[in-house]
C-alpha positions, 0 to 999 in steps of 0.5 A: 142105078139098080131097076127093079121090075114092077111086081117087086114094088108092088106086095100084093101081085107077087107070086110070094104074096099069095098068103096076104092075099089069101088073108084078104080074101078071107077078111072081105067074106067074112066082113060080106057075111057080118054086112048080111046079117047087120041093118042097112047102113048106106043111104041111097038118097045121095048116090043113087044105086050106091049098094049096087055099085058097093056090090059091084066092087066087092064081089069084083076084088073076091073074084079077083083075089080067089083068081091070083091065089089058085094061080099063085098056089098052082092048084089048077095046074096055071089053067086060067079057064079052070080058075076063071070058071072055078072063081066066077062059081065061087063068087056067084054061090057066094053072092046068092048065099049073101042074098039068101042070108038077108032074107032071115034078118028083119032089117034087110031083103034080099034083091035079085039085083044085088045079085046080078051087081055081084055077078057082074063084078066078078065077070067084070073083074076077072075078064080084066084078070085074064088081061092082067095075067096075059100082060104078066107073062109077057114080062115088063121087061120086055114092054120097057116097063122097068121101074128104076 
């Protein structure tokens, strides 16, 4: 029975996969940036603070997808304090810019809150990042994780 090791099942965490990721990473912004400028659309009645957990997540998966693209294409040289600090930037810029954009339509309202939700998905989803990639270059072989 051939094993194969756990990134080979899994499309979007190999280095080869960087394209999809890219393309992903590109399709949540500009679905972030459509959001801004459309009328609220999620009820906050049933889960309260539902917009900041949705903030939480999305900014958190942008993080995480800018993160494993500069890794994958090498353009900081596989530094991870360069592309943890270079993606945290981007994704708070991004974030504000998101609030800042609100502020011109008359459906929404930017909140300072929103943007902390947006901070702290980064941070939280890039911390995991840092875990993920030190796990990787252990290798799964290595800790028994081969998948058969």
């Amino acid at each position: 029975m051939q094993t194969k090791n756990f990134t080979e099942h899994n499309l979007l965490f190999t280095d080869r996969s960087w394209k999809l990721r890219f393309i992903l990473l590109i399709a949540i912004i500009a679905a972030v940036v459509f959001e801004s400028t459309c009328a609220p659309t999620i009820d906050n009645s049933l889960i309260p603070n539902l917009d900041k957990m949705i903030h939480f997540g999305v900014f958190g998966v942008i993080a995480w997808l800018l993160a494993s693209v500069l890794d994958a294409k090498l353009w900081f040289k596989r530094s991870s304090f360069k592309i943890v600090v270079f993606s945290f930037v981007f994704v708070v810029l991004l974030g504000v810019s998101d609030e800042y954009l609100q502020s011109f339509t008359s459906t929404r309202h930017a909140e300072l809150n929103d943007a902390l939700a947006d901070l702290a998905g980064a941070f939280v989803m890039l911390v995991i990042w840092i875990f993920y990639k030190k796990d990787k270059a252990v290798g799964y072989e290595n800790k028994g994780g081969v998948i058969s």
